[in-house]
Phi, psi and omega in degrees: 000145190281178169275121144248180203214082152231096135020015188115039181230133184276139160227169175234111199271162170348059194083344173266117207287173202212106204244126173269139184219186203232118152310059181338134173330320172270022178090348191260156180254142170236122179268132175317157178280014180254338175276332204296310163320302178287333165317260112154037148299128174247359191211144202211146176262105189277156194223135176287140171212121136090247173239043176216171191239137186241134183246096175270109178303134164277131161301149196276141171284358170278338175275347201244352162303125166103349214265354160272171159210130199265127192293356176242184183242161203290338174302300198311331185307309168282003173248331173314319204262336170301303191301295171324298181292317174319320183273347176267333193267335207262017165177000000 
């Protein structure tokens, strides 16, 4: 399929939406505000595919704080790693 170029206009490709944005002299892209709403992404993994570029939102790692739970307490975590180095320096 060829490049299109329509300018600030939603299109709809075979069910898929499709939103066009303009690569700015300085390299940026500005995502509209109706995607930026459905995203709700600030960091994104770029994936080379051909000659196309795929933009994958990344999770923010500050929403993911509380959401494990780790089975020691923060003492035991700091005397395993006290003990871990002890044993590394005398051998």
């Amino acid at each position: 399929m060829g490049n299109i170029y329509i300018i600030g206009q939603n299109i709809n490709l075979v069910g898929i939406d499709m939103t066009v944005v303009t690569l700015s002299s300085r390299g940026r892209l500005t995502l509209p505000a109706e995607v930026r709403a459905k995203i709700k992404a600030t960091r994104f993994l770029i994936v080379f595919e051909g000659e196309s570029v795929r933009l994958i939102p990344l999770p923010d790692p500050l929403k993911l704080k509380g959401s494990l739970e780790i089975p020691w307490s923060i003492e035991e975590l700091e005397e395993a790693g006290e003990e871990f180095v002890s044993k590394r320096v005398e051998g």
